[in-house]
KEBA-773370 format. One record per residue: chain; residue number from 1; z, y, x of N, C-alpha, C, O in turn; residue in three letters. Coordinates in pm, whole numbers. Example, Ala and Ser with C-alpha at 12.3 -4.5 7.8 and 13.67 -1.06 7.14 Angstrom:
residues 2
A 1 780 -569 1319 780 -450 1230 780 -330 1320 846 -332 1424 ala
A 2 708 -225 1285 714 -106 1367 787 3 1290 804 114 1341 ser
This chain:
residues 130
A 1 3102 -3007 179 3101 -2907 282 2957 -2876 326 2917 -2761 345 unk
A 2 2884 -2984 340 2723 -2978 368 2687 -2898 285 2621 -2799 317 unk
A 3 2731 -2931 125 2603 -2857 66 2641 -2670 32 2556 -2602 -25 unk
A 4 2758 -2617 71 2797 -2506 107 2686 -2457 227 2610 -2361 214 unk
A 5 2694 -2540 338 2580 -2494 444 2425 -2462 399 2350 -2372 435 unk
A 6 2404 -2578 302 2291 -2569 238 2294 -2410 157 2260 -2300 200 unk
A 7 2323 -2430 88 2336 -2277 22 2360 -2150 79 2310 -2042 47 unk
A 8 2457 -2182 184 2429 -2031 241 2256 -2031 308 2145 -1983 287 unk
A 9 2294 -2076 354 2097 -2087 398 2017 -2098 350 1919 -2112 423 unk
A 10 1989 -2102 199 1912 -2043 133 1923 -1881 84 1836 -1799 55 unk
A 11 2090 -1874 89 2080 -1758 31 2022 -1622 116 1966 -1522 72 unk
A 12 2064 -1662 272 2047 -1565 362 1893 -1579 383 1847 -1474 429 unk
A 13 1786 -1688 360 1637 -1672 374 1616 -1586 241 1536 -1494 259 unk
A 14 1670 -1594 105 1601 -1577 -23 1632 -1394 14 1544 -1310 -6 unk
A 15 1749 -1365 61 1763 -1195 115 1661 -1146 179 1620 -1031 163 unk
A 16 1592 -1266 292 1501 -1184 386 1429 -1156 381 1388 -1048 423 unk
A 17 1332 -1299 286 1202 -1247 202 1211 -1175 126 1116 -1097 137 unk
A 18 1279 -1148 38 1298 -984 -59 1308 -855 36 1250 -749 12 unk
A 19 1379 -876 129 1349 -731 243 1270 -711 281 1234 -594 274 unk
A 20 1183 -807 350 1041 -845 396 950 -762 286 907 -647 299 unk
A 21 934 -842 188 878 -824 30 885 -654 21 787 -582 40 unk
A 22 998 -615 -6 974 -495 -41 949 -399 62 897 -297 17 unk
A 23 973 -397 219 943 -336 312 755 -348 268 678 -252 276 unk
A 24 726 -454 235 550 -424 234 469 -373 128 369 -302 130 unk
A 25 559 -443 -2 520 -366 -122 585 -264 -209 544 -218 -315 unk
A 26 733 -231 -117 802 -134 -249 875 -251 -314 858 -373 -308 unk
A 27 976 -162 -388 1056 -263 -481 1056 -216 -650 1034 -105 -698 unk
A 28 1089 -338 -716 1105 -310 -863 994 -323 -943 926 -424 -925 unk
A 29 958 -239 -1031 893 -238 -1164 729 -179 -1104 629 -208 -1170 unk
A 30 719 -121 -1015 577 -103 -943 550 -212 -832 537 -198 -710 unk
A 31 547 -327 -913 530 -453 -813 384 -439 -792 335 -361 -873 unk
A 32 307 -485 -716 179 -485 -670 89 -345 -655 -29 -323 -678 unk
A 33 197 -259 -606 128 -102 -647 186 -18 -472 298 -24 -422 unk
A 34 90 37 -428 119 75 -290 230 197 -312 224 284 -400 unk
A 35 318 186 -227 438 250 -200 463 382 -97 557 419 -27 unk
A 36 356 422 -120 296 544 39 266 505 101 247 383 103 unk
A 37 237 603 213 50 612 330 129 520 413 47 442 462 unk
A 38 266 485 460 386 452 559 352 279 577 445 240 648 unk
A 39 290 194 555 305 66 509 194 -41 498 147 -22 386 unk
A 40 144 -117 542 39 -259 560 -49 -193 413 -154 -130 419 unk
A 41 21 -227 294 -41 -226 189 -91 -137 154 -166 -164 60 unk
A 42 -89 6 191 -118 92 153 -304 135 281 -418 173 255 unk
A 43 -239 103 394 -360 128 479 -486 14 375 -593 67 346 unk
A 44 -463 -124 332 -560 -203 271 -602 -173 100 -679 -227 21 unk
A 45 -529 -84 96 -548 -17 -19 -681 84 -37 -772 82 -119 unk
A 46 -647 190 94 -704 280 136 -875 208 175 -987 241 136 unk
A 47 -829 103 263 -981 66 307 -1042 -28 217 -1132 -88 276 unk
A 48 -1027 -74 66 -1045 -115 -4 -1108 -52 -114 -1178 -113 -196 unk
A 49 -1075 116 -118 -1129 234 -210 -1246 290 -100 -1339 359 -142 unk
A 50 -1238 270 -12 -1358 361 102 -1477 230 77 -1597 256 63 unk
A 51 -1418 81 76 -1488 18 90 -1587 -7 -47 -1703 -48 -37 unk
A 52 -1519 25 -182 -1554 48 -307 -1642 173 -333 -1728 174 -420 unk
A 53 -1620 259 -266 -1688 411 -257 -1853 407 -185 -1944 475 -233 unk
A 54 -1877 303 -42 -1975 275 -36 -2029 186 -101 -2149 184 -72 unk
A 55 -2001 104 -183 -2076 9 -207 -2139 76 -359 -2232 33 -428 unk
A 56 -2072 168 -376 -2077 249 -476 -2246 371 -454 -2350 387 -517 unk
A 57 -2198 415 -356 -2314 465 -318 -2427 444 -255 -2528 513 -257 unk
A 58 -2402 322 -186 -2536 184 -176 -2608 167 -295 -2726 201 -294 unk
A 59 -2538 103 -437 -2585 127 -553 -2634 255 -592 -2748 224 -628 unk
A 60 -2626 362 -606 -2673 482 -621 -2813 519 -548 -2924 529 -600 unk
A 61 -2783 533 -435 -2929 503 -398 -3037 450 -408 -3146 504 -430 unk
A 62 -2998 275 -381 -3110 207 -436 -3124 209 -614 -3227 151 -650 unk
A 63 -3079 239 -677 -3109 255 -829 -3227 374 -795 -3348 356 -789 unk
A 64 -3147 504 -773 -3268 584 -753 -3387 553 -701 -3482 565 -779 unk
A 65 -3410 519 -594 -3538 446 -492 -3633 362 -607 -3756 364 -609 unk
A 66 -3530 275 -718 -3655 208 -805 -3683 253 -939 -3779 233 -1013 unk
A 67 -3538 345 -960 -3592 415 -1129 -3607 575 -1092 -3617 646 -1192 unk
A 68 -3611 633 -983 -3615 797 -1019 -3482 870 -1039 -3468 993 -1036 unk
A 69 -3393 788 -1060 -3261 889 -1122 -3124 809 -1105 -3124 687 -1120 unk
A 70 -3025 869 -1078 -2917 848 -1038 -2853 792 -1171 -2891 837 -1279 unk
A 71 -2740 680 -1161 -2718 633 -1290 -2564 656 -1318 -2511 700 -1216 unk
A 72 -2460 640 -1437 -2355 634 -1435 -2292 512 -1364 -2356 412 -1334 unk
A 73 -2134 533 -1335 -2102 390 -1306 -2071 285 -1366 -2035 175 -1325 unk
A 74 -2094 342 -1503 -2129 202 -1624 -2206 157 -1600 -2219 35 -1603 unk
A 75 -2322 267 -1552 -2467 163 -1601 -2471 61 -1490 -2488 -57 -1520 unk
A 76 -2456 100 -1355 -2455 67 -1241 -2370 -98 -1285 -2422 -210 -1281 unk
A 77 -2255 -70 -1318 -2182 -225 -1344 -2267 -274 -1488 -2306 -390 -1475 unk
A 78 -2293 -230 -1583 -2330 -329 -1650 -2487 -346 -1654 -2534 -375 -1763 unk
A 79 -2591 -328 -1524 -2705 -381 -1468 -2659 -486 -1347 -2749 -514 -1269 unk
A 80 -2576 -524 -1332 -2515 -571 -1206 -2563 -510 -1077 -2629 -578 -999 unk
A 81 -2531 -382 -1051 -2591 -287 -907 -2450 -318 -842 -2454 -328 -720 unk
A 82 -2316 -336 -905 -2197 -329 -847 -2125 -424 -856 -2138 -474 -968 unk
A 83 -2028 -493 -774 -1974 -577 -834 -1804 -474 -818 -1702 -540 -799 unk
A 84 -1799 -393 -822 -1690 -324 -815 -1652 -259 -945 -1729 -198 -1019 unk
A 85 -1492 -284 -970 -1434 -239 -1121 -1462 -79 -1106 -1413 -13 -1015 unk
A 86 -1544 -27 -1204 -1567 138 -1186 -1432 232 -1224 -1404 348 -1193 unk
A 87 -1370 146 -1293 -1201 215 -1384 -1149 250 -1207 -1135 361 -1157 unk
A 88 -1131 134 -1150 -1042 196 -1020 -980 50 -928 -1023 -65 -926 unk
A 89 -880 103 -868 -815 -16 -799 -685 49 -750 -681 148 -677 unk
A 90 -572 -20 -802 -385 19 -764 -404 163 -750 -417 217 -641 unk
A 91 -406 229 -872 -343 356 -848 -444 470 -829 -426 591 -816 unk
A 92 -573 384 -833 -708 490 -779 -785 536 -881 -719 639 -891 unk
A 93 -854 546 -952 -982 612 -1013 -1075 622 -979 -1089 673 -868 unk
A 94 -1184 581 -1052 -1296 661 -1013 -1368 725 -1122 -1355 694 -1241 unk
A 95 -1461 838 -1067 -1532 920 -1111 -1652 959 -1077 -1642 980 -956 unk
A 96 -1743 977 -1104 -1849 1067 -1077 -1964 1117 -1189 -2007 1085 -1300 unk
A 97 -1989 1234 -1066 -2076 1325 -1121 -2214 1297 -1064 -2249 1284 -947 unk
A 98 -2288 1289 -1187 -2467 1265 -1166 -2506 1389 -1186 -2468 1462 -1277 unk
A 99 -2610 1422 -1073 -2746 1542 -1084 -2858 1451 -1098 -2855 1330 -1121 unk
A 100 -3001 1558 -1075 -3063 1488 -1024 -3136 1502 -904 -3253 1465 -891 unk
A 101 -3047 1570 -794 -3032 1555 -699 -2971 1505 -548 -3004 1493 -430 unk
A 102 -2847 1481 -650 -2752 1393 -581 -2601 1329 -668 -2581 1331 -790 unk
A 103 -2546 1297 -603 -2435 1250 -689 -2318 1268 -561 -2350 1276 -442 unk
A 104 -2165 1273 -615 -2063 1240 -606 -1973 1171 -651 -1925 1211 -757 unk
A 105 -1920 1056 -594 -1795 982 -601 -1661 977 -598 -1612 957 -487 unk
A 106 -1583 989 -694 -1488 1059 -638 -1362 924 -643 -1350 851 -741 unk
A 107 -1299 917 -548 -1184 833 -602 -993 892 -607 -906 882 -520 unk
A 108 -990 923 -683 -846 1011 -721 -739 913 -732 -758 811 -797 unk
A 109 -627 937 -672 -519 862 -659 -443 939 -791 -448 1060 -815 unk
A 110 -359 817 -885 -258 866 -1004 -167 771 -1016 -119 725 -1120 unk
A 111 -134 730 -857 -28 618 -887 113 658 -857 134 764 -916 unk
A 112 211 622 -795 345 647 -789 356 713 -728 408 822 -752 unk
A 113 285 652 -550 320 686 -398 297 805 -410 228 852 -500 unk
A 114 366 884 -299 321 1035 -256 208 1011 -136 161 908 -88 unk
A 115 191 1120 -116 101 1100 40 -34 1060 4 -127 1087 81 unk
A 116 -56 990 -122 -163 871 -98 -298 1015 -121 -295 1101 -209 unk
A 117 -403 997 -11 -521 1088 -3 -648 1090 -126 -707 997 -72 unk
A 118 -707 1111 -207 -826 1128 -237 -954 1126 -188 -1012 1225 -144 unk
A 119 -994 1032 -194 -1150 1008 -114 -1244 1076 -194 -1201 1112 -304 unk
A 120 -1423 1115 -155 -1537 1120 -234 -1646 1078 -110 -1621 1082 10 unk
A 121 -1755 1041 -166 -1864 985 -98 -1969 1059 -198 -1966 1068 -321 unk
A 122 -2079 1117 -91 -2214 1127 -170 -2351 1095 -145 -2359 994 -75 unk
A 123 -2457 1142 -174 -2566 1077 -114 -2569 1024 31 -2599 914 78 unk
A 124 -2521 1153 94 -2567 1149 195 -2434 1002 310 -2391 986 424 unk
A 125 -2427 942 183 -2263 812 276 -2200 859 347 -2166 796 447 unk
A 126 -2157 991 325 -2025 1026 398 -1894 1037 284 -1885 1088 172 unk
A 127 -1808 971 362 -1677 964 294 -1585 1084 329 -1585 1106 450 unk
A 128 -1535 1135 284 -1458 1257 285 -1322 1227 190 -1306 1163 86 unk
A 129 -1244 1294 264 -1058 1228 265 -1008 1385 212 -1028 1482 284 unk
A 130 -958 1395 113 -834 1527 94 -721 1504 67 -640 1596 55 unk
């Protein structure tokens, strides 16, 4: 009879954390992938690409300041200027365009969620949301 008690009480915790679970990340086959703007994971998502975008253009700058010229974000990662993956992060992209006057950053969302915004950053460290 005990171990009936036992079991239901696991079963009704193992339900909650899966509700829990997917209330924060979404459910199914896009496990670890933000689920719209609506949700914890998605705001740390967001400030995780803004936070990638400056550090992005921190690097950009000071490259210029000691070589003259704005670099790709290859070069940038494989001089160690970045420690940030240039491909992207859950669903993001990145991109940019070199002058040699300035540059843009762009980070493009191509993941599941709807809603999710498009950032860019440029010389001048302003982040801009569409």
């Amino acid at each position: 009879m005990r171990a009936f008690g036992l079991v239901g009480i696991i079963i009704v915790l193992a339900t909650v954390l899966y509700l829990y679970k997917a209330q924060l990340t979404g459910t199914g086959s896009t496990e670890g992938l933000t689920m719209g703007t609506n949700n914890p994971r998605a705001a740390a998502d967001m400030a995780g690409v803004k936070n990638d975008l400056m550090a992005m253009a921190q690097a950009e700058r000071a490259f210029m300041a000691l070589n003259g010229r704005y670099a790709t974000l290859e070069e940038l990662e494989s001089g160690g200027h970045i420690y940030v993956n240039p491909k992207g992060r859950l669903g993001y992209t990145y991109e940019a365009d070199i002058g040699d006057r300035g540059f843009v950053i762009r980070a493009v969302y191509n993941g599941p969620a709807t809603g999710m915004p498009n950032f860019s950053v440029n010389e001048t460290m302003q982040i801009s949301q569409r």
